[in-house]
C-alpha positions as a Markdown table, in Angstrom:
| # | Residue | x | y | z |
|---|---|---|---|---|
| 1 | Unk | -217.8 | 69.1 | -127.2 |
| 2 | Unk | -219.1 | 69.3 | -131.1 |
| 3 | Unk | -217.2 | 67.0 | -133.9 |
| 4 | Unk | -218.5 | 65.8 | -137.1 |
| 5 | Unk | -216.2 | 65.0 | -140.2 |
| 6 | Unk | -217.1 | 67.0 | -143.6 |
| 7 | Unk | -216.1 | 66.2 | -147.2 |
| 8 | Unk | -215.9 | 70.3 | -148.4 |
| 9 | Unk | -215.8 | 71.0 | -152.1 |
| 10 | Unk | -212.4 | 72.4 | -153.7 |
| 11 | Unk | -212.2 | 72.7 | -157.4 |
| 12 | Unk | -213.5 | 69.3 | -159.3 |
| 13 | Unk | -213.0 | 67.2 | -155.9 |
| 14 | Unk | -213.7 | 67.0 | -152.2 |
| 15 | Unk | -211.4 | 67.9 | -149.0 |
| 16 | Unk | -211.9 | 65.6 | -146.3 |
| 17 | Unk | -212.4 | 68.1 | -142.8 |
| 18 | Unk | -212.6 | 67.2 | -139.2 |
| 19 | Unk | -214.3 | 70.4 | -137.5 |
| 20 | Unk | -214.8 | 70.4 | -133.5 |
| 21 | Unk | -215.6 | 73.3 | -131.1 |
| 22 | Unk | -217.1 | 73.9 | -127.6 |
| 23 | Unk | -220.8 | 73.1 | -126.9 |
| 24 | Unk | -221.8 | 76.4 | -125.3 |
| 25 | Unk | -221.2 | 79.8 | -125.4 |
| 26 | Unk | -220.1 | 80.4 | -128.8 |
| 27 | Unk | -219.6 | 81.9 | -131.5 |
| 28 | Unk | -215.8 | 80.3 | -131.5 |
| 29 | Unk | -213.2 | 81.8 | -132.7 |
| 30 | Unk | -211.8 | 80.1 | -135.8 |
| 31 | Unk | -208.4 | 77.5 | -136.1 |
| 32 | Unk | -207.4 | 76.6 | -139.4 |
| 33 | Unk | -205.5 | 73.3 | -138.2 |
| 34 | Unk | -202.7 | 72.1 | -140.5 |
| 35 | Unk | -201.6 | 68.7 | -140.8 |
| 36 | Unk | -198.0 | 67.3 | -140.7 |
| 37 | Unk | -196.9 | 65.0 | -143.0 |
| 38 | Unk | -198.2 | 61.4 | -142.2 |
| 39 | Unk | -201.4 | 63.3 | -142.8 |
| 40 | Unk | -204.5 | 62.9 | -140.7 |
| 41 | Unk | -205.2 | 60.2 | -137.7 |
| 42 | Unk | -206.5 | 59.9 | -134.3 |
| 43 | Unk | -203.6 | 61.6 | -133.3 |
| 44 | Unk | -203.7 | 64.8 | -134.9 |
| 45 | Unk | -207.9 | 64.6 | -134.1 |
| 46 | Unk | -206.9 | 64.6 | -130.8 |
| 47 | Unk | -204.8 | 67.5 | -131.0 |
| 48 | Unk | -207.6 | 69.3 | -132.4 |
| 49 | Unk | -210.2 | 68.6 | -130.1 |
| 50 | Unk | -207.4 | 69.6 | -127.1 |
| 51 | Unk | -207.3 | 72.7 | -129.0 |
| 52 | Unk | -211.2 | 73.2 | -129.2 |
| 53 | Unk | -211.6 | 72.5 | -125.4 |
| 54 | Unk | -209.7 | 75.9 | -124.9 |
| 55 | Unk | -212.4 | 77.6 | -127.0 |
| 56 | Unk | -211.7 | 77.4 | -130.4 |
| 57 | Unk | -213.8 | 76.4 | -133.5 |
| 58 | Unk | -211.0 | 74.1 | -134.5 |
| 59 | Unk | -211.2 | 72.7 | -138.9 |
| 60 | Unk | -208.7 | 69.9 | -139.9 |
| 61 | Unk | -208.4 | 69.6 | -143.3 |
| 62 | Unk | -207.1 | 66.8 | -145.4 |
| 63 | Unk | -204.6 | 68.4 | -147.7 |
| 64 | Unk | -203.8 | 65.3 | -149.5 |
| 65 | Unk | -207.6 | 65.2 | -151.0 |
| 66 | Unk | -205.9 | 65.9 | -154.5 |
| 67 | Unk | -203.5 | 62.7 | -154.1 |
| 68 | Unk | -206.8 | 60.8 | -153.0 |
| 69 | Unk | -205.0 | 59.5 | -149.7 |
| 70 | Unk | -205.9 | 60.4 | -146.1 |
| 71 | Unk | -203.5 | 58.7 | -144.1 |
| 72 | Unk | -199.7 | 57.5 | -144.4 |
| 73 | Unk | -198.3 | 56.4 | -141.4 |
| 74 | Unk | -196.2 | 53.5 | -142.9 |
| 75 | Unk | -195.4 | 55.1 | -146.2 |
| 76 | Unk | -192.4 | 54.9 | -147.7 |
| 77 | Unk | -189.8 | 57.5 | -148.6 |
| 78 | Unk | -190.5 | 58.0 | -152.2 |
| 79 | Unk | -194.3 | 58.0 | -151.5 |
| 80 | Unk | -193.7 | 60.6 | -149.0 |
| 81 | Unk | -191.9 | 62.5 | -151.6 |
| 82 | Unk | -194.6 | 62.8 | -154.1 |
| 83 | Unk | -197.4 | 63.2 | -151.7 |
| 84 | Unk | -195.5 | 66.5 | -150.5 |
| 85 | Unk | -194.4 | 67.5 | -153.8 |
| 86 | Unk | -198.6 | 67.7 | -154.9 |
| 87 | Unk | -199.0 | 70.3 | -151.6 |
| 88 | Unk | -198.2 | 74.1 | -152.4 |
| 89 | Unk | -198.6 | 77.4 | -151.6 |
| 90 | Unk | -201.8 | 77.9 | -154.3 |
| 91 | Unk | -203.7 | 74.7 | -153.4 |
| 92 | Unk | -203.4 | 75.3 | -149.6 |
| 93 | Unk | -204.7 | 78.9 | -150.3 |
| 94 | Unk | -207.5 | 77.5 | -152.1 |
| 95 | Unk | -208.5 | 74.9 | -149.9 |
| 96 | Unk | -208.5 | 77.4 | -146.3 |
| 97 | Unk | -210.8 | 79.7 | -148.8 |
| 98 | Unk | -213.1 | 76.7 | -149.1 |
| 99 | Unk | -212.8 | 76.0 | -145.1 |
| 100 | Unk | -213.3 | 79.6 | -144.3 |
| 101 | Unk | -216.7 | 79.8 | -147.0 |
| 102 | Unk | -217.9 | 76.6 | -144.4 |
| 103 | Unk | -216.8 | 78.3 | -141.1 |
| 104 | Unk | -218.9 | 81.5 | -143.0 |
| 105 | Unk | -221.9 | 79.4 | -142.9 |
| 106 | Unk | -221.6 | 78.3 | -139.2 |
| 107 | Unk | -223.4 | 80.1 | -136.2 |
| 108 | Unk | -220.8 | 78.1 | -134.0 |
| 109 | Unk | -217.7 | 80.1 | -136.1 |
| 110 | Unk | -216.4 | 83.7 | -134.9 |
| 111 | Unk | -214.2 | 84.2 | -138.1 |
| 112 | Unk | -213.2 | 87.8 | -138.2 |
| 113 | Unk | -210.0 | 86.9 | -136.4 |
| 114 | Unk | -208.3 | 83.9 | -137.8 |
| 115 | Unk | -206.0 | 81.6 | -136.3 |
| 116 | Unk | -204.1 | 78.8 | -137.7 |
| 117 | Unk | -201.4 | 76.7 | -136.6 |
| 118 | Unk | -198.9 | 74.2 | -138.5 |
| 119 | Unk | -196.6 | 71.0 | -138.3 |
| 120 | Unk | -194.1 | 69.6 | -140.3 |
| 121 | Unk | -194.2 | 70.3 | -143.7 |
| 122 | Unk | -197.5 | 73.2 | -142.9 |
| 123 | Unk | -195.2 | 75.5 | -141.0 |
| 124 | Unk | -195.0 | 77.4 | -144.0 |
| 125 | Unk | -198.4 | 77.6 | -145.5 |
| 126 | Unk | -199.4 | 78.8 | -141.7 |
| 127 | Unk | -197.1 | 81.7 | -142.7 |
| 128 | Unk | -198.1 | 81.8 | -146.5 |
| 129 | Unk | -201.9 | 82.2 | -145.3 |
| 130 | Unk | -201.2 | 84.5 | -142.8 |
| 131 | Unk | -199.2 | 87.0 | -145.6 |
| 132 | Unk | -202.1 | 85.8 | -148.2 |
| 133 | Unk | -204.9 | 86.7 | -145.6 |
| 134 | Unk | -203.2 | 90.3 | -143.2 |
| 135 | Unk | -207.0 | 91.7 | -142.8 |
| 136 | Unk | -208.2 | 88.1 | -141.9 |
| 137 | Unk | -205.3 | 86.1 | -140.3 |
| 138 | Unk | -204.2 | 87.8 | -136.5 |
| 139 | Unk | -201.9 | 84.7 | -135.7 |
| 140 | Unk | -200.2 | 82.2 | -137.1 |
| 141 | Unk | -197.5 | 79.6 | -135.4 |
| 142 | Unk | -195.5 | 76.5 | -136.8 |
| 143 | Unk | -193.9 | 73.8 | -134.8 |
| 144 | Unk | -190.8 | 71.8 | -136.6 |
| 145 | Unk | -192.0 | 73.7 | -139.5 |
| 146 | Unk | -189.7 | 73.0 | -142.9 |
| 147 | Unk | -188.9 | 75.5 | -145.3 |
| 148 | Unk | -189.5 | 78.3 | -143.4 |
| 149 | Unk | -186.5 | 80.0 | -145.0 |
| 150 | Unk | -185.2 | 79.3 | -148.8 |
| 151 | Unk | -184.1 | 81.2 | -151.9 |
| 152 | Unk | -187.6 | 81.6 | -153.3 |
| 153 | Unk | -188.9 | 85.2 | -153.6 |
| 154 | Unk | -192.0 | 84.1 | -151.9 |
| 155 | Unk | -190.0 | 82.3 | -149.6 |
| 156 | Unk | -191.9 | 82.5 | -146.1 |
| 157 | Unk | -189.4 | 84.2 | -144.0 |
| 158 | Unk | -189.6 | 87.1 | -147.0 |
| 159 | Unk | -193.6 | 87.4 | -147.1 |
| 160 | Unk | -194.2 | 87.5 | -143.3 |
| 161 | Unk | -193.6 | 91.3 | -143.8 |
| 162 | Unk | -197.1 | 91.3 | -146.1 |
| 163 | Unk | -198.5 | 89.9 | -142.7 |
| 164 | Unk | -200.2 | 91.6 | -139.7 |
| 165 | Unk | -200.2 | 88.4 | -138.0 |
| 166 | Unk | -198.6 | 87.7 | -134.6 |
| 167 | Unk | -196.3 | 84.5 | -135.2 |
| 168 | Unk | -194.9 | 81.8 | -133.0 |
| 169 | Unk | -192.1 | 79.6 | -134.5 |
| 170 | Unk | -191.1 | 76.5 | -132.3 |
| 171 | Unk | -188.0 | 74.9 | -134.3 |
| 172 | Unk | -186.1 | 72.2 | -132.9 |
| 173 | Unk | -182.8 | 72.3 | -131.9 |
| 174 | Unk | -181.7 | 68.7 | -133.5 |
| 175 | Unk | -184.1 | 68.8 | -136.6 |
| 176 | Unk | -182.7 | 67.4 | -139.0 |
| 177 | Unk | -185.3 | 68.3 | -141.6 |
| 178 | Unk | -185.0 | 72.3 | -141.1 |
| 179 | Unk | -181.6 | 72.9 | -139.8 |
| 180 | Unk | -180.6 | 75.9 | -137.3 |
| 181 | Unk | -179.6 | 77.9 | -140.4 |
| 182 | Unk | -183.5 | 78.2 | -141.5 |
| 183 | Unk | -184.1 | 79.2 | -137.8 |
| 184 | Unk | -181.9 | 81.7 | -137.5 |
| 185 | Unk | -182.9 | 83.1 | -141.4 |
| 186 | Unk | -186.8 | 83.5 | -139.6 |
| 187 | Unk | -185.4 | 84.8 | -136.6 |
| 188 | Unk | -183.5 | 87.2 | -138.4 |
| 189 | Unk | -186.4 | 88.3 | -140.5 |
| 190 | Unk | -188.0 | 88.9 | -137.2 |
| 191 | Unk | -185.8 | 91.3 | -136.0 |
| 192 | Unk | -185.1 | 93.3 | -139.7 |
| 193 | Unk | -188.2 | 93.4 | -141.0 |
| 194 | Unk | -190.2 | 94.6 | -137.5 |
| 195 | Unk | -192.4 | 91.5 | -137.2 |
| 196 | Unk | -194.6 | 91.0 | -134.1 |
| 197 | Unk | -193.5 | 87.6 | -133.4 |
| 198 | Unk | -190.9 | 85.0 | -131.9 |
| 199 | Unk | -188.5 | 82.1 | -133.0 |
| 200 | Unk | -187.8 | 79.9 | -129.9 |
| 201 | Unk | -185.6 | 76.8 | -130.1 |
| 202 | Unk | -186.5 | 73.9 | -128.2 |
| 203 | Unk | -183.2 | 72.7 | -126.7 |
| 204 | Unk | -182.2 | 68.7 | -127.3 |
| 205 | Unk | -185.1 | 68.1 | -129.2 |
| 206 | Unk | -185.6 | 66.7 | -132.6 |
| 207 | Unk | -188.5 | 66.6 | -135.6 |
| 208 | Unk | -191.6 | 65.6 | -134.2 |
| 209 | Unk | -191.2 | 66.2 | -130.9 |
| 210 | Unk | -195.3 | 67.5 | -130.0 |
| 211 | Unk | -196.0 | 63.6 | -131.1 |
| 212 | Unk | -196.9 | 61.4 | -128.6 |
| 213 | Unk | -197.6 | 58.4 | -131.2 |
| 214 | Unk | -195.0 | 59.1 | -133.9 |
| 215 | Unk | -191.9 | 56.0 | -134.1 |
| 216 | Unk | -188.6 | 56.7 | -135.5 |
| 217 | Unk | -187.9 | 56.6 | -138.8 |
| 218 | Unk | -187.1 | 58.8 | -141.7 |
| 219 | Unk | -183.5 | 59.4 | -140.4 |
| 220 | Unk | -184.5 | 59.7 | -136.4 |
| 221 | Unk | -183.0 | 56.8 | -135.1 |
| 222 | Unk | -185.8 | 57.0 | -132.2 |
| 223 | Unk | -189.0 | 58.1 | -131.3 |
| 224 | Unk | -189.2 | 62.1 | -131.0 |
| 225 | Unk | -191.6 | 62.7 | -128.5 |
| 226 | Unk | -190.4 | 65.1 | -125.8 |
| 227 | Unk | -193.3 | 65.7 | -123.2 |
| 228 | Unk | -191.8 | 69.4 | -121.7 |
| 229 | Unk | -191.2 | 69.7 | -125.6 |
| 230 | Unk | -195.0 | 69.4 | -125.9 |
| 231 | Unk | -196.3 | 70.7 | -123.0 |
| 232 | Unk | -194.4 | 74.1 | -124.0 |
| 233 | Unk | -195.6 | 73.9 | -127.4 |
| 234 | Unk | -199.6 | 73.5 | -126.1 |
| 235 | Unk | -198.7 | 76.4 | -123.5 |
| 236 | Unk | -197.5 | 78.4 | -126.4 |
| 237 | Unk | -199.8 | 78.1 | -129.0 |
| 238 | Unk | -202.8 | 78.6 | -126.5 |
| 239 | Unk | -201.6 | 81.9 | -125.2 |
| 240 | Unk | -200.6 | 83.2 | -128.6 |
| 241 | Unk | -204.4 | 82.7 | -129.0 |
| 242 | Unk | -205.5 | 84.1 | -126.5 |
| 243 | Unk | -203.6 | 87.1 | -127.2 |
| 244 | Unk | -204.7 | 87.7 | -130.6 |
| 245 | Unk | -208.4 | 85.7 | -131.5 |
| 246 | Unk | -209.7 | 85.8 | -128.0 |
């Protein structure tokens, strides 16, 4: 395996990027990997580099370059709040066009199908690229993904239609950070709107639940992990994959 950790230029600043792919047979196709909320960590490299082994030209982008912070594993609620709060639809736009210019530059880097895949509080932009991107993007897949669903115009479940995409939505049953209400909105939209794609919830389990390492906290009273819940979630995203990027 290939790993090295970039700072890629965005705007007037830089965005921190973990990139690792396959030593041999190559070109890969390309991952855009999104992070989740306590932002990026051995954990979430890992999760990458699993990802990579299948094949994959796998970038991880810092998306909190413009609050100057990399990591928050132990931050507190109203820190949390304004991280989140400086991440939107335009600057994650803007920073995969800056990942994609790199992957451009990259023998390694197949990127005329596109792939990417996110957690937490990225379900959405994984949706908001793929509507952003149709002749790029050929799948796109969010696990315990927030705000899938809201009153916005914009508002993910109503752009998927702009996609040609394939998507894979993994929601959590108990979640009680995107309740079964946004779930069933996507899933909905699935069915009305004729979108290739599926919204499967994962029975018993809560927010977080593909994190080996995560604690409890923020309202989960203990730790989330659930390893079928993550074991279906790996099995899942790879064969989404495979199906669409190769």
């Amino acid at each position: 395996m290939q790993e090295r950790t970039i700072d890629v230029a965005v705007g007037e600043g830089v965005m921190t990027t973990f990139i690792t792919h396959p030593d041999r047979e190559g070109p890969h196709p390309l991952v855009l990997f999104q992070m989740d909320a306590a932002g990026i960590r051995e954990e979430l490299r890992d999760m990458a580099r699993r990802l990579a082994t299948s094949g994959y030209y796998v970038m991880l982008p810092n998306l909190f370059h413009r609050s100057g912070v990399l990591e928050i594993p132990d931050a507190g609620m109203d820190e949390m709040a304004a991280l989140l709060a400086a991440v939107n639809r335009a600057g994650v736009l803007e920073d995969c066009a800056a990942l994609l210019a790199v992957a451009e530059g990259d023998d390694a880097a197949d990127c005329r199908r596109i792939g990417t895949v996110g957690y937490c509080m990225t379900g959405q932009y994984a949706v908001q690229l793929a509507a952003a991107w149709p002749d790029r993007v050929a799948a796109a897949a969010s696990f315990h993904g927030v705000a899938l669903a809201t009153d916005a115009p914009d508002s993910p479940h109503r752009v998927m239609r702009r996609a040609t995409a394939e998507f894979y939505f993994g929601h959590a049953e108990l979640d009680g950070h995107a309740p079964m209400e946004m779930a069933l909105a996507v899933r909905d939209a699935i069915a009305t709107d004729g979108i290739q794609g599926e919204m499967e919830i994962y029975p018993g389990l809560d927010h977080g639940f593909v994190f080996p390492e995560r604690k409890a906290g923020l309202g989960a009273p203990r730790p989330p992990y659930d390893r079928d819940g993550d074991l279906r979630h790996w099995e899942r995203l790879i064969a989404l994959f495979r199906r669409t990027i190769g």
